[in-house]
PDB file of N, H, CA, C and O in Angstrom:
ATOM      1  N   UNK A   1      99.046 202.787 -20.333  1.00  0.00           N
ATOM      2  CA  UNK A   1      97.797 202.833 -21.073  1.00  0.00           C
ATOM      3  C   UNK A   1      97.658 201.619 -21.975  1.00  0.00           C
ATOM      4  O   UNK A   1      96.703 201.524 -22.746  1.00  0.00           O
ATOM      5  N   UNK A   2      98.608 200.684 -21.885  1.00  0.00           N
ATOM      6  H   UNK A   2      99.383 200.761 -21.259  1.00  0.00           H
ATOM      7  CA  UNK A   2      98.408 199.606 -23.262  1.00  0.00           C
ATOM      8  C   UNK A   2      97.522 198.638 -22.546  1.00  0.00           C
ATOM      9  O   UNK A   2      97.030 197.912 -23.410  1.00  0.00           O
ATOM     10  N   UNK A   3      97.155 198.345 -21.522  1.00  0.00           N
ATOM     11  H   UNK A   3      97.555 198.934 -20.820  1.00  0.00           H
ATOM     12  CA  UNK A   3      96.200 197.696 -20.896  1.00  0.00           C
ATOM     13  C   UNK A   3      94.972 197.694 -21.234  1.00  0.00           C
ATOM     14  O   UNK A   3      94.293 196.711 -21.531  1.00  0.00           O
ATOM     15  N   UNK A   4      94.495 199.361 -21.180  1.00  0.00           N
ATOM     16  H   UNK A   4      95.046 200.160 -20.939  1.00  0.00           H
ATOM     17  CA  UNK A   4      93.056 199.509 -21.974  1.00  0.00           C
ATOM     18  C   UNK A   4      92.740 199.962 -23.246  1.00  0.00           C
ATOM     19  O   UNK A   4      91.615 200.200 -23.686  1.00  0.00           O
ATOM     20  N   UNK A   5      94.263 200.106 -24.045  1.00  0.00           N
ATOM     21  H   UNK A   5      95.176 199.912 -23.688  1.00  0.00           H
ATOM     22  CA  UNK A   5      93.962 199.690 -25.190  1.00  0.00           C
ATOM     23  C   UNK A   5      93.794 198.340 -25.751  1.00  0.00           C
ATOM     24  O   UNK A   5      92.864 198.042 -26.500  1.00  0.00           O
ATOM     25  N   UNK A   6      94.814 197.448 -25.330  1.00  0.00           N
ATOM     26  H   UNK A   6      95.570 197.690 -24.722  1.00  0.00           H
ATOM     27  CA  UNK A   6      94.678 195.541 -25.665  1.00  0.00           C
ATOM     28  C   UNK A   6      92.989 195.494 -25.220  1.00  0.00           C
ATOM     29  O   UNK A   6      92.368 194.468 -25.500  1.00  0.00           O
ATOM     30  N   UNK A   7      92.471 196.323 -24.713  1.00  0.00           N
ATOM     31  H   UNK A   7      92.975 197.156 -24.487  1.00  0.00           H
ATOM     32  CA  UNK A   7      90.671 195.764 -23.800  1.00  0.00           C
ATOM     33  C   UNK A   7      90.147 196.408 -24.790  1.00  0.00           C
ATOM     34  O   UNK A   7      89.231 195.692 -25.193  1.00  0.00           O
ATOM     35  N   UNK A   8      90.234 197.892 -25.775  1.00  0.00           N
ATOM     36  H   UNK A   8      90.978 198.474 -25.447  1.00  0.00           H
ATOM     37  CA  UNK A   8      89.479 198.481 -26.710  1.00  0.00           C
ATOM     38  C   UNK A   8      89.291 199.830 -26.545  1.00  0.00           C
ATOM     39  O   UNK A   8      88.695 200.590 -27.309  1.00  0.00           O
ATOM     40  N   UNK A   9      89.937 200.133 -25.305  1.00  0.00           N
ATOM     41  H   UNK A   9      90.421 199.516 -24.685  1.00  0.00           H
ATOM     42  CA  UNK A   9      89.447 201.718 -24.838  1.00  0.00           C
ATOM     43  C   UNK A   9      90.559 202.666 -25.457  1.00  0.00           C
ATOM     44  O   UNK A   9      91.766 202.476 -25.602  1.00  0.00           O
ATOM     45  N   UNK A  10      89.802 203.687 -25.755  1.00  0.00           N
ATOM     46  H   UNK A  10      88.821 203.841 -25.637  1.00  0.00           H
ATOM     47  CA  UNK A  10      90.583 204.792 -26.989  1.00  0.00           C
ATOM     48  C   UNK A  10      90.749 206.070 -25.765  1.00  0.00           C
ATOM     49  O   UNK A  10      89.970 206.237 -24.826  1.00  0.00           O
ATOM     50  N   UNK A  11      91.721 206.723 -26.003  1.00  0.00           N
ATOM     51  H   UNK A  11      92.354 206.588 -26.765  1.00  0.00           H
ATOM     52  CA  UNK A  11      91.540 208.003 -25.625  1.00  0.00           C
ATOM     53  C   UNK A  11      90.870 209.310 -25.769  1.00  0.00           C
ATOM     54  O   UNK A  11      91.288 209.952 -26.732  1.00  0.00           O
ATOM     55  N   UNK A  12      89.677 210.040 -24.872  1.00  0.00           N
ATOM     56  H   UNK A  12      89.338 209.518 -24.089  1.00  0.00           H
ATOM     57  CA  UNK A  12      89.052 210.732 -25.759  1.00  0.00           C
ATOM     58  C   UNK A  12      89.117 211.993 -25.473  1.00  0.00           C
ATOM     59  O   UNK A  12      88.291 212.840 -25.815  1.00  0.00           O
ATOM     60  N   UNK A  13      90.420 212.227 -24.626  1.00  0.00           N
ATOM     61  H   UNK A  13      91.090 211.539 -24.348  1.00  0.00           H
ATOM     62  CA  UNK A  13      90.545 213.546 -24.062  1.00  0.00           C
ATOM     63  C   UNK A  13      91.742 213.681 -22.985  1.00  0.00           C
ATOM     64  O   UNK A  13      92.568 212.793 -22.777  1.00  0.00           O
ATOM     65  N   UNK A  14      91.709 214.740 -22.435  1.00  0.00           N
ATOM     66  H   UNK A  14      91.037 215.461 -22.604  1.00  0.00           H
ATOM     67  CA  UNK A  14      92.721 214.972 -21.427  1.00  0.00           C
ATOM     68  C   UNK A  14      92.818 215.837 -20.459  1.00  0.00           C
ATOM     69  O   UNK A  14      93.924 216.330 -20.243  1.00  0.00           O
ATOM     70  N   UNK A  15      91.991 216.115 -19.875  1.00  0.00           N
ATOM     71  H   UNK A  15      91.092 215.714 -20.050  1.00  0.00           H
ATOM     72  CA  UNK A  15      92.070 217.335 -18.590  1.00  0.00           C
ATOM     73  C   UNK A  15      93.673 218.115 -18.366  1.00  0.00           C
ATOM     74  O   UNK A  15      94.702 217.634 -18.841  1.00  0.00           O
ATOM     75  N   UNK A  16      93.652 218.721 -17.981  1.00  0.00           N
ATOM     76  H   UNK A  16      92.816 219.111 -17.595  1.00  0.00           H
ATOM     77  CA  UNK A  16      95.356 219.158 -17.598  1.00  0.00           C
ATOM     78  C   UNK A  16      95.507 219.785 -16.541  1.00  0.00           C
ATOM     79  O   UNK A  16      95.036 220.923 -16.564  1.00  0.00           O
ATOM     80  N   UNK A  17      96.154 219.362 -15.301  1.00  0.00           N
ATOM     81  H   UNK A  17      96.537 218.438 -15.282  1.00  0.00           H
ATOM     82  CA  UNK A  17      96.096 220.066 -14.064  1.00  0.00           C
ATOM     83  C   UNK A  17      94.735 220.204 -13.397  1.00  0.00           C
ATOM     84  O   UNK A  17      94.216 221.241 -12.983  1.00  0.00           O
ATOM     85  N   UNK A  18      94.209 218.851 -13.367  1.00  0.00           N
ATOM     86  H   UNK A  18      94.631 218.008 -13.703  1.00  0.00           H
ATOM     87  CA  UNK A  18      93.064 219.059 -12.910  1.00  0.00           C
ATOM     88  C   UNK A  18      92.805 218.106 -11.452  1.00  0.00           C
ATOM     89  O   UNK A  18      91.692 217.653 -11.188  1.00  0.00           O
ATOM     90  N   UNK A  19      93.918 217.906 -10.639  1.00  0.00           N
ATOM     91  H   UNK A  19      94.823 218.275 -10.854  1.00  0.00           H
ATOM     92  CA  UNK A  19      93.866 217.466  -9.470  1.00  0.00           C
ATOM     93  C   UNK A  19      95.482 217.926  -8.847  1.00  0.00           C
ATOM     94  O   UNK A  19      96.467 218.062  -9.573  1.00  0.00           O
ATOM     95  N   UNK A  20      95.472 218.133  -7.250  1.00  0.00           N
ATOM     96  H   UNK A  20      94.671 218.022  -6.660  1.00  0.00           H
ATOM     97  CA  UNK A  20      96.632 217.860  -6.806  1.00  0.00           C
ATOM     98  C   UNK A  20      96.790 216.566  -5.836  1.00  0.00           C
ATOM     99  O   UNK A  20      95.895 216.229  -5.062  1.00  0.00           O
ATOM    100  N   UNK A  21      97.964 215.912  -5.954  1.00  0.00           N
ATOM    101  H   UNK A  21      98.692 216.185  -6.583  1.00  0.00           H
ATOM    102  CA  UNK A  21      98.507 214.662  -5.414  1.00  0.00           C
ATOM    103  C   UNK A  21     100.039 214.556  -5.109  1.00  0.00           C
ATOM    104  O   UNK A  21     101.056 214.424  -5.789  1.00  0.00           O
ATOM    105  N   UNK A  22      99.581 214.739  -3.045  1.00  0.00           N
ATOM    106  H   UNK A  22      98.755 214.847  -2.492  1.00  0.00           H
ATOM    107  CA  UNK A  22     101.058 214.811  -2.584  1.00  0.00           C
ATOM    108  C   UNK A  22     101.904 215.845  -3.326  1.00  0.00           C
ATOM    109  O   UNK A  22     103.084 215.823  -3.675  1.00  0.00           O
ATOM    110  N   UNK A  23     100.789 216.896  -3.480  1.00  0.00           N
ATOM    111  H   UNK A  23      99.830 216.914  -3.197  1.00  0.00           H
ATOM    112  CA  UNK A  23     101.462 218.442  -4.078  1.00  0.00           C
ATOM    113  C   UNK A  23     102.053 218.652  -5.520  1.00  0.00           C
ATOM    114  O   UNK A  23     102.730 219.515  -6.077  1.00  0.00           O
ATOM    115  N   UNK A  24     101.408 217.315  -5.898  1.00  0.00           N
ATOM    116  H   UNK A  24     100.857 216.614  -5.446  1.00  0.00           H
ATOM    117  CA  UNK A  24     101.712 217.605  -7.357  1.00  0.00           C
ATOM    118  C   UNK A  24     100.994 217.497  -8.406  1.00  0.00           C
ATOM    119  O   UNK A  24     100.527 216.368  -8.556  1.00  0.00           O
ATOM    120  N   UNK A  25     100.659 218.457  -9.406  1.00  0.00           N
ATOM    121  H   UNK A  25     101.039 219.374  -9.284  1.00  0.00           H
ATOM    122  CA  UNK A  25      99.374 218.870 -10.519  1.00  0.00           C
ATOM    123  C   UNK A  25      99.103 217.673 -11.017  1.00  0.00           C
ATOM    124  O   UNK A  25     100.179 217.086 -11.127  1.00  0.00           O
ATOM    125  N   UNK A  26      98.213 216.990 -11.382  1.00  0.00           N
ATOM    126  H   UNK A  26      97.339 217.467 -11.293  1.00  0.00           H
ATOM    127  CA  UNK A  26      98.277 215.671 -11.888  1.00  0.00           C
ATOM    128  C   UNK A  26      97.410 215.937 -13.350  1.00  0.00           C
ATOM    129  O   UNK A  26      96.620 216.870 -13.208  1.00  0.00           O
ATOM    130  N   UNK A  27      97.389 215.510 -14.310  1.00  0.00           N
ATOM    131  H   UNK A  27      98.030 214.752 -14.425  1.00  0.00           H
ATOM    132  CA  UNK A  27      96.097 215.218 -15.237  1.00  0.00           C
ATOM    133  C   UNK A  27      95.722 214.337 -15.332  1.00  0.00           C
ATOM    134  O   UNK A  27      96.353 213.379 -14.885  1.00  0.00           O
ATOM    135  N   UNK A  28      94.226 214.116 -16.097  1.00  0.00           N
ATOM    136  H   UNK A  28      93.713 214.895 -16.459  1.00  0.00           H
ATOM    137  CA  UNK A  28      93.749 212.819 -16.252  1.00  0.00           C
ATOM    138  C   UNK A  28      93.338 212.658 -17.742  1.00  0.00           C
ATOM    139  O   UNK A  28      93.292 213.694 -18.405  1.00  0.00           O
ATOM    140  N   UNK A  29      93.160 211.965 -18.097  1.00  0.00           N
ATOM    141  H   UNK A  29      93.198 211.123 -17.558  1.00  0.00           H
ATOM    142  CA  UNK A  29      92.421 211.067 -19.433  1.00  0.00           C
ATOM    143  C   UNK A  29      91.649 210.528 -19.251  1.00  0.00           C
ATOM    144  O   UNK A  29      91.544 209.877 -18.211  1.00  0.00           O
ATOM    145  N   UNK A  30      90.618 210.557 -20.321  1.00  0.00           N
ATOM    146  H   UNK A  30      90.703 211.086 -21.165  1.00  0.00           H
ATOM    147  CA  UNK A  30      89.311 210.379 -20.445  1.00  0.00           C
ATOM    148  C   UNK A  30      89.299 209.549 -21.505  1.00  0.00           C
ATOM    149  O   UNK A  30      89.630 209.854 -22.651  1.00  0.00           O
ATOM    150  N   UNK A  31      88.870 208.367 -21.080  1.00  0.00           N
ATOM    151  H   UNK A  31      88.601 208.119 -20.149  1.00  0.00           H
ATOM    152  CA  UNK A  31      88.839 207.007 -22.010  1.00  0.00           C
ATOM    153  C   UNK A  31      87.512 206.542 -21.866  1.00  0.00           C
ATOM    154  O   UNK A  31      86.743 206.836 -20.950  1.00  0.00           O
ATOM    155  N   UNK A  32      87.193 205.468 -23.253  1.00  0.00           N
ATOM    156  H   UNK A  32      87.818 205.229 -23.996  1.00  0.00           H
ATOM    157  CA  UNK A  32      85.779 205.210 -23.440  1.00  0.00           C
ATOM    158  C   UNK A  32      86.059 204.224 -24.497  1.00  0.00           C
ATOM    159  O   UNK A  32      86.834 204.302 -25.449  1.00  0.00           O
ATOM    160  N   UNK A  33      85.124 203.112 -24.065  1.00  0.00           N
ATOM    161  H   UNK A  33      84.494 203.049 -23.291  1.00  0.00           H
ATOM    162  CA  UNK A  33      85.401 201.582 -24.784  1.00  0.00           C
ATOM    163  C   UNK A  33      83.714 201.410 -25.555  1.00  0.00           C
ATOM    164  O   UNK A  33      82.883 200.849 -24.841  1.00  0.00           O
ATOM    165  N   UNK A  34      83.218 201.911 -27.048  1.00  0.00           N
ATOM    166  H   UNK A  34      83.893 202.367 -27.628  1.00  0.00           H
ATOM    167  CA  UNK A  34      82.051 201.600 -27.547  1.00  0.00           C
ATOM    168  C   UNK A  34      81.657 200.052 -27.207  1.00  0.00           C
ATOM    169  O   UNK A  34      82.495 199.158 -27.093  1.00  0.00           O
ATOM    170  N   UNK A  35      80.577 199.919 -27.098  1.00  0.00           N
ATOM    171  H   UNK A  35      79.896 200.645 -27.191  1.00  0.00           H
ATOM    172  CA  UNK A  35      79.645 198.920 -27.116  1.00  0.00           C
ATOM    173  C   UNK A  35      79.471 198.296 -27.938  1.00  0.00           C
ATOM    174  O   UNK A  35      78.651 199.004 -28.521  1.00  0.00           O
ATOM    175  N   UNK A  36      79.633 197.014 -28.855  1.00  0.00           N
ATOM    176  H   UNK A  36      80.300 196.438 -28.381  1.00  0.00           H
ATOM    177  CA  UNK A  36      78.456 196.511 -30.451  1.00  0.00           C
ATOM    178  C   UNK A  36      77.963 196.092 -30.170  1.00  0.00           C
ATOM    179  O   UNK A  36      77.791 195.047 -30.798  1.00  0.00           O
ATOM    180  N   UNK A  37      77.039 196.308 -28.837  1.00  0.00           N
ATOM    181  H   UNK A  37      77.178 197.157 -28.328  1.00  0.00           H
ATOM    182  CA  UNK A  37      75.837 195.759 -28.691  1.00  0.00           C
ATOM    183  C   UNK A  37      74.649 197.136 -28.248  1.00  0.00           C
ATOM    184  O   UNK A  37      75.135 197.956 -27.469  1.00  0.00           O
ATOM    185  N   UNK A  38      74.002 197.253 -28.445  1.00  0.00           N
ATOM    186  H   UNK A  38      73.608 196.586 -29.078  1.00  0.00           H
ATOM    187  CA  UNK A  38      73.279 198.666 -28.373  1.00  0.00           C
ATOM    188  C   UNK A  38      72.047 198.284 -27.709  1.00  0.00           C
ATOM    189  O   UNK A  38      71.758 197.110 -27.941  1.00  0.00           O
ATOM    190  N   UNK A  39      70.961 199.093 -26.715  1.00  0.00           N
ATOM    191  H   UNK A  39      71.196 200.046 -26.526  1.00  0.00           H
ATOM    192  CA  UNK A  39      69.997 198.684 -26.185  1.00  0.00           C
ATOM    193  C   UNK A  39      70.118 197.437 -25.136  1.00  0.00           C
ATOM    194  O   UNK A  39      69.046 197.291 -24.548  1.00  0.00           O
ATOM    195  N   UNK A  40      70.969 196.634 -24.791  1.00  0.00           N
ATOM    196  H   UNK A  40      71.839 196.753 -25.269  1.00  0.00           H
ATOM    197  CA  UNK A  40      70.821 195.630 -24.202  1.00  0.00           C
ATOM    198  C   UNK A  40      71.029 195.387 -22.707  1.00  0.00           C
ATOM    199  O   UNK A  40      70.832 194.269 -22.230  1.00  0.00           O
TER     200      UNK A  40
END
């Protein structure tokens, strides 16, 4: 995850067991990088 934090993206959540892959429960995170530019 330090990749899209060094870019600005925060963590804003976390699903849990919300896919399987090659039979195994996976979760995901839900990330989101604000804008300072608004309307554009």
């Amino acid at each position: 995850m330090s990749l899209q934090e060094e870019l600005g993206f925060r963590v804003v959540g976390t699903r849990e067991r919300i896919g399987r892959h090659h039979g195994v429960w996976r979760d995901v995170m839900l990330i989101e990088r604000r804008s300072a530019v608004t309307g554009a």
